[in-house]
VMD Tcl script that draws the C-alpha trace (Angstrom):
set ca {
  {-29.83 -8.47 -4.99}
  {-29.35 -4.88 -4.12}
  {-26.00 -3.28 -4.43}
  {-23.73 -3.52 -1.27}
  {-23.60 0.14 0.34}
  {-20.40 2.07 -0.14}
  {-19.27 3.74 3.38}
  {-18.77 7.12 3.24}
  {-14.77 8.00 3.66}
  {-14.12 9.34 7.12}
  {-12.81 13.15 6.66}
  {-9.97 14.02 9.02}
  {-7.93 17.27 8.78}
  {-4.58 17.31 7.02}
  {-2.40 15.75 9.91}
  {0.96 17.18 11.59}
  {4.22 14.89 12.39}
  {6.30 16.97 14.35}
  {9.60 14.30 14.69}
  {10.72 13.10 11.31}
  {14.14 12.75 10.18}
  {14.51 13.90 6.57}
  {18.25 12.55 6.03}
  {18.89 15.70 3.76}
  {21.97 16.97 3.54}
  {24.22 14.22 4.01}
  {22.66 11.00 3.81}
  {20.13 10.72 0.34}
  {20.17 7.06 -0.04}
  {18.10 6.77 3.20}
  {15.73 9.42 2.34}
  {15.25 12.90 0.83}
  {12.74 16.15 1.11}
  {11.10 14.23 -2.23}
  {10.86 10.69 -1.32}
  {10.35 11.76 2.72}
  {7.52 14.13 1.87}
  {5.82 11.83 -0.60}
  {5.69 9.19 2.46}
  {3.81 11.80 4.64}
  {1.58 12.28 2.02}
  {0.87 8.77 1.42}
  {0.64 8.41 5.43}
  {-1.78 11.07 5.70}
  {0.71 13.81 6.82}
  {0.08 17.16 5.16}
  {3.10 19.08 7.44}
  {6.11 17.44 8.85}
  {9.00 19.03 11.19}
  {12.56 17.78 10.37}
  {14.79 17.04 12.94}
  {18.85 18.78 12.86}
  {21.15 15.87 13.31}
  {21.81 16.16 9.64}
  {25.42 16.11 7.82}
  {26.01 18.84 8.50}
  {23.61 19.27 11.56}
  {21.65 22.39 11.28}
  {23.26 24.85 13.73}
  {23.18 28.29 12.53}
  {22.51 30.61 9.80}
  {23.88 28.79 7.22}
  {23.07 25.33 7.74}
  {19.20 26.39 7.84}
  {19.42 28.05 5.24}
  {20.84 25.51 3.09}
  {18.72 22.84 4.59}
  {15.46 24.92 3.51}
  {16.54 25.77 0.44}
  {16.92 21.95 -0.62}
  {13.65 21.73 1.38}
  {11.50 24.04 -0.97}
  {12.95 22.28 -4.20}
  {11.72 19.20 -3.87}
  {9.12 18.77 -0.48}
  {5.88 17.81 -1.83}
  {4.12 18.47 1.69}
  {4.49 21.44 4.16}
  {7.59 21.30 6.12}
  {9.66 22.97 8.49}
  {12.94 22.55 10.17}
  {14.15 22.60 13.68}
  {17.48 24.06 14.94}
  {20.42 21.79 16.69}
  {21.57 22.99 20.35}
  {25.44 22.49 20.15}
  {28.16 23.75 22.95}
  {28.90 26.55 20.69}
  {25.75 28.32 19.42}
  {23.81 29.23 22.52}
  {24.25 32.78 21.82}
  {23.37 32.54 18.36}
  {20.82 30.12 17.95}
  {17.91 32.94 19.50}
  {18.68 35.13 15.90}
  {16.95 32.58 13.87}
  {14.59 31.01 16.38}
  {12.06 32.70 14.23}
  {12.59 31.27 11.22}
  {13.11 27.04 12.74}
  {9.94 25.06 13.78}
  {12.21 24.90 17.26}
  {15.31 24.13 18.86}
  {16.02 20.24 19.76}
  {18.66 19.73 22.32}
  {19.53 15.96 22.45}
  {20.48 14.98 26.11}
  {20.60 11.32 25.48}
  {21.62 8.20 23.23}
  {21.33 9.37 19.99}
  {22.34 9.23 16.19}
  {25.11 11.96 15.17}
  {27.19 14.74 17.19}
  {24.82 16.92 18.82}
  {24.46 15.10 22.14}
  {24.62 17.74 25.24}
  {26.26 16.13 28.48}
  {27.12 18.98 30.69}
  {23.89 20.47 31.99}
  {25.00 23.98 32.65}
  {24.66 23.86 28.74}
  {21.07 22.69 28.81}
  {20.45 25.65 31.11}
  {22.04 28.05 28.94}
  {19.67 27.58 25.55}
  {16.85 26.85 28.17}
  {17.70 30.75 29.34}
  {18.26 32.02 25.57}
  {15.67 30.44 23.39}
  {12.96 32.46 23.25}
  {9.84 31.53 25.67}
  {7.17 31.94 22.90}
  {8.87 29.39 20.91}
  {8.82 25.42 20.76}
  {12.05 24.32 22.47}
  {12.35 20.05 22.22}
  {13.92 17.41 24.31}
  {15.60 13.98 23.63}
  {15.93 13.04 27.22}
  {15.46 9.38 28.77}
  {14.96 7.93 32.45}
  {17.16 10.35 34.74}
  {17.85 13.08 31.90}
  {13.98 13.35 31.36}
  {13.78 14.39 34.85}
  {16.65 16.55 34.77}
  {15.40 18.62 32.45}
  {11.74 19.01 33.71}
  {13.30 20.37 36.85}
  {15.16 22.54 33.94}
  {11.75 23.39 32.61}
  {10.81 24.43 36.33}
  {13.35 26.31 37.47}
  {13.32 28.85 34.09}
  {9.62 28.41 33.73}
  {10.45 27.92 29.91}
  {8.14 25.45 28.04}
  {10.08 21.88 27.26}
  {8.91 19.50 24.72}
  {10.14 15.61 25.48}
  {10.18 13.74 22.56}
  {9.37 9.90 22.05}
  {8.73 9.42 25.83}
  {8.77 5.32 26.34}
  {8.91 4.00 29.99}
  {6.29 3.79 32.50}
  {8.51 5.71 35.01}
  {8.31 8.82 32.32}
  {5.12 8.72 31.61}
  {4.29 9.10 35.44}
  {6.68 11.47 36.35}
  {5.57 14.16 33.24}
  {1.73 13.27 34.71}
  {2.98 14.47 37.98}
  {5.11 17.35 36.28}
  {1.83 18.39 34.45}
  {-0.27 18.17 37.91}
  {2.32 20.68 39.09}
  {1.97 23.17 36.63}
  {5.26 22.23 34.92}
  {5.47 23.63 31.11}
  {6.01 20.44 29.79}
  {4.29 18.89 26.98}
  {5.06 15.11 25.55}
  {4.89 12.78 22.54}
  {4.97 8.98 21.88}
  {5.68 7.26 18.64}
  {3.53 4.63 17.19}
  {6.43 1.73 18.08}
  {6.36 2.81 21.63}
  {2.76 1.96 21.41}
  {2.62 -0.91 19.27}
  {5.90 -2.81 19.96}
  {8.28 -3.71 22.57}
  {11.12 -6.06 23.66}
  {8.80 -9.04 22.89}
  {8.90 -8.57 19.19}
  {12.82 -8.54 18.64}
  {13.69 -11.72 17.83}
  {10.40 -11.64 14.97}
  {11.87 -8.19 13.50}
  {16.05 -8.88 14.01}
  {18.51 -7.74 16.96}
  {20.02 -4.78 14.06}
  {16.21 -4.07 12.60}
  {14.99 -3.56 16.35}
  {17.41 -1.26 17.23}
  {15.55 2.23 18.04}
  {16.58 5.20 20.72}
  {14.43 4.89 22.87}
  {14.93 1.10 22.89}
  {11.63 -0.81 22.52}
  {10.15 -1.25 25.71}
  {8.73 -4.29 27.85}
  {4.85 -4.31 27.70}
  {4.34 -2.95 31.22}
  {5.82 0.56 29.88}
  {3.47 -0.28 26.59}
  {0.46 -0.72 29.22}
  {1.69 2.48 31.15}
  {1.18 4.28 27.83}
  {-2.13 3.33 27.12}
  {-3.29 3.88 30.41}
  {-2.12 7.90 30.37}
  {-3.39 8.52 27.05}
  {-4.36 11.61 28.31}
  {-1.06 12.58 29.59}
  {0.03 12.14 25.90}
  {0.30 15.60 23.69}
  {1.19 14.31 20.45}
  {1.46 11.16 18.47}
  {4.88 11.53 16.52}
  {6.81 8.93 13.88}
  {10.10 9.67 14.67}
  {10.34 8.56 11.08}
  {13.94 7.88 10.87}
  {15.11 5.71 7.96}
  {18.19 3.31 7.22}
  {18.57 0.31 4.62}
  {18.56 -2.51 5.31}
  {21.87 -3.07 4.56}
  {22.80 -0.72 7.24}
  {20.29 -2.15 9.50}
  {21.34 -6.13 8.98}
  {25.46 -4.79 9.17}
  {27.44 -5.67 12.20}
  {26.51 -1.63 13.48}
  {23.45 -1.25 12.82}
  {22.06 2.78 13.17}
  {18.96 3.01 15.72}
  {16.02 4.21 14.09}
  {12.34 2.90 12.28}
  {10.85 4.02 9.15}
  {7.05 5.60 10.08}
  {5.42 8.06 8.42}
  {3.25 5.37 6.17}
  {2.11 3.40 9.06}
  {1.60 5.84 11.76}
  {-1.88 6.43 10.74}
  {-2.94 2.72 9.84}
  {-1.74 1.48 13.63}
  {-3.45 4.40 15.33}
  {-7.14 3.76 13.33}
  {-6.66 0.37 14.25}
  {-6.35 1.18 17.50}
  {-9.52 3.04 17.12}
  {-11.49 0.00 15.31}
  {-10.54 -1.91 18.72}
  {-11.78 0.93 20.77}
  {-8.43 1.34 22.14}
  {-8.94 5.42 21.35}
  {-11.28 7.20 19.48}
  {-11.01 9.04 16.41}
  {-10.76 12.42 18.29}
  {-8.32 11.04 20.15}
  {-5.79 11.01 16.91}
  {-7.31 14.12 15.68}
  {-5.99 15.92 19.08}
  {-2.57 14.34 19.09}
  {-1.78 14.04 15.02}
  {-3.68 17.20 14.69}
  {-4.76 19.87 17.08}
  {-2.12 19.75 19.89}
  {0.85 19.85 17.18}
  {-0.55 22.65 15.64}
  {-1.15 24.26 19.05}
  {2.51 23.53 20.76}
  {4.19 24.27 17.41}
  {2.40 27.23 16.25}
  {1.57 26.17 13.32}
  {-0.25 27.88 10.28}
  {-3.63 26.84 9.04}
  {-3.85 24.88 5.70}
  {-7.04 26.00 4.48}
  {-9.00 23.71 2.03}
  {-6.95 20.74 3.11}
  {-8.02 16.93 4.59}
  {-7.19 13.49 4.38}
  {-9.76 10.69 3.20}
  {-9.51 7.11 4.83}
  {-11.12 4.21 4.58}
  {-11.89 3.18 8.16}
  {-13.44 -0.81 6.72}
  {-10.27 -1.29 4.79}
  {-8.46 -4.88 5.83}
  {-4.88 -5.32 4.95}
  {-1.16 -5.76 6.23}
  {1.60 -3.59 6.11}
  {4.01 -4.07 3.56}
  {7.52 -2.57 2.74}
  {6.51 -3.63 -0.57}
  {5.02 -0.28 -2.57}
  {5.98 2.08 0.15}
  {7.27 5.84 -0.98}
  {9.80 5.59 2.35}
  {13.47 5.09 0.36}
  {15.00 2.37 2.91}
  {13.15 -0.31 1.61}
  {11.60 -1.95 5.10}
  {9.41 -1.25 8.00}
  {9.36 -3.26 11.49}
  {5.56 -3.89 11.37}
  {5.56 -6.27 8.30}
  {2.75 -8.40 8.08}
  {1.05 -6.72 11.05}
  {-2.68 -6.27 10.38}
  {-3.97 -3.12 10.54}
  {-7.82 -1.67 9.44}
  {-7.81 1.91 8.44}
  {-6.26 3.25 4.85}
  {-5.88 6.47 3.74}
  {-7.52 7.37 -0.20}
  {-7.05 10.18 -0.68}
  {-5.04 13.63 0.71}
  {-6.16 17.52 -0.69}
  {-3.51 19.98 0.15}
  {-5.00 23.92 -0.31}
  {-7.72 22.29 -2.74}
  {-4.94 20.22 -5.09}
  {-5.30 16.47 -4.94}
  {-1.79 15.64 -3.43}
  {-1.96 11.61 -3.03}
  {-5.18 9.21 -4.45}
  {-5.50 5.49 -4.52}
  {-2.15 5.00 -3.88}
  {-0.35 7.88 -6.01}
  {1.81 10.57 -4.82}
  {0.24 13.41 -7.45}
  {1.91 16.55 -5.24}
  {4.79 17.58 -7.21}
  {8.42 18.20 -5.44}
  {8.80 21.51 -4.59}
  {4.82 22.17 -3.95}
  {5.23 21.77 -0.50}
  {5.57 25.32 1.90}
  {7.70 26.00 4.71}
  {5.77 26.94 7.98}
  {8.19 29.60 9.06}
  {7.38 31.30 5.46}
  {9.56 34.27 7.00}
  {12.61 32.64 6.26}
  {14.04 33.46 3.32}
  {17.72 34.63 4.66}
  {18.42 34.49 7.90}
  {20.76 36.90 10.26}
  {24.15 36.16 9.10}
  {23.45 33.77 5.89}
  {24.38 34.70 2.27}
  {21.97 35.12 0.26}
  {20.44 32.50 -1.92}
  {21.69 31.96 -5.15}
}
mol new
graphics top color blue
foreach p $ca { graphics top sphere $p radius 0.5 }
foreach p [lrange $ca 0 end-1] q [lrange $ca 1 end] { graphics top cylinder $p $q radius 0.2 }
display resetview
């Protein structure tokens, strides 16, 4: 008999996440710069942006400082980090706007102490922050339109982050049809779960902000792909044992199964390979202003069969809310500036190989410098 043919590896370029949580400083034994960055890797991610709502959140001078520094020790991918918009650094923040992937105000539910309520704050960092840099949103239902009137009235660009309901989706479609500088992304869970699938995953594993949706908001999604900018993790890690305790912290691991759902989603001609490429790749890049990684792609299998499985993952919490879900699509093999960084299921990028984006920063206005 002659020998079954080998399919070629599909070549995509080394792809951006531009929402992960990192968990460094302040909270290790959910995830690190190391174990984080080796989960991108593994996921096909070659660059990640870390969100602020860190302990300490990273507000100033200092804190990014620090927070890069611990960053460039042990990241095995390219990273960068986004400032916090607190009551108290809107003055401030525009120094070392520069030297962050962005500023993230959080004007919703959310994980930590940098929630903004009073929206003559919101308009104060929208009027500071620099216009030529990426300036993010955490903003649900009425607060999502509140600040794309925001993003109107200063004609500064807004990023909204892990958009969810139908009534969002349509309203930034309308925003966009304006001429509205607003850009958007949606997480893989937004896509692939919703309220349905709580009782299967657990009441304290489910919980996520935004709260999984019901499927008409999942079907609104899908059928504004191309009001979507970016496809984003939102890769935010607890245990398990934080996850099954009587509080249970919102948030999903992601960054090793973003990639698997979405070329699924392409084997079922749900979206196309380009599709990904523009949202995981191209648009990030574009909104983010984002170096080039020359010499650098990720190699999947598009025939691979399997399901997802906590089981083997680099991701330090130990679980993931799509176990057992079948997926088609794995990733072989990731080259980062012409190094191997991750084959056949090894993390070979060593911690502290990754780069920071904003390669400016070394010491920002106001910070000490580094020991």
């Amino acid at each position: 008999m002659p020998a079954a043919k080998t399919m070629k590896p599909l070549t995509l370029p080394g792809l951006i996440d531009p929402h992960v949580h990192m968990r460094e400083p302040g909270a290790t034994h959910k995830e690190d710069w190391d174990s984080g960055t080796a989960a991108a890797l593994a996921g096909g991610f070659t660059t990640i942006l870390a969100m602020p709502n860190t302990a300490p959140p990273v507000t100033s001078a200092e804190t990014l400082q620090s927070t890069l520094k611990l960053a460039g020790s042990k990241a095995r991918c390219d990273f960068g980090q986004y400032l916090g918009a607190g009551v108290d650094n809107t003055t401030s923040a525009p120094a070392i706007a520069p030297f962050s992937t962005g500023l993230k105000m959080y004007l919703d539910q959310t994980y930590g102490p940098l929630r903004l309520d009073d929206m003559t704050d919101w308009l104060a960092h929208l009027q500071a922050w620099p216009h030529g840099l990426p300036l993010c949103a955490h903003c649900e239902g009425k607060t999502l339109a509140a600040v794309i009137l925001l993003a109107d009235l200063t004609r500064h660009p807004v990023h909204l982050c892990h958009v969810s309901r139908r009534e969002e989706i349509l309203l930034i479609r309308k925003a966009k049809e304006q001429g509205i500088p607003v850009t958007c992304e949606v997480t893989p869970h937004h896509l692939f779960l919703s309220e349905d699938d709580i009782p299967a995953i657990g009441s304290g594993r489910s919980e996520v902000r935004p709260r999984l949706a019901n499927r008409r908001d999942i079907q609104a999604l899908w059928d504004n792909l191309d009001v979507i900018d970016c496809f984003a993790s939102d890769h935010a890690p607890h245990t398990l044992a934080e996850k099954d305790s009587p509080t249970p912290p919102p948030g999903f691991p992601g960054l090793e199964t973003s990639l698997p759902l979405l070329l699924t989603a392409a084997a079922e001609k749900r979206l196309t390979i380009d599709d990904i490429i523009l949202r995981c790749y191209t648009n990030p890049a574009r909104i983010f202003r984002l170096p080039e990684q020359p010499d650098t792609r990720v190699e999947v299998d598009l025939d691979a069969r399997y399901a997802i499985r906590a089981a083997g993952a680099f991701t330090r919490c130990g679980w993931t809310p799509f176990e057992g879900m079948p997926v088609q699509g794995r990733v072989m093999r990731v080259t980062l500036r012409g190094q191997t960084a991750f084959e056949d299921g090894k993390v070979l990028a060593q911690p502290g190989s990754g780069r920071n984006v904003r390669p400016e920063m070394t010491t920002p206005p106001g910070a000490a410098l580094p020991d």
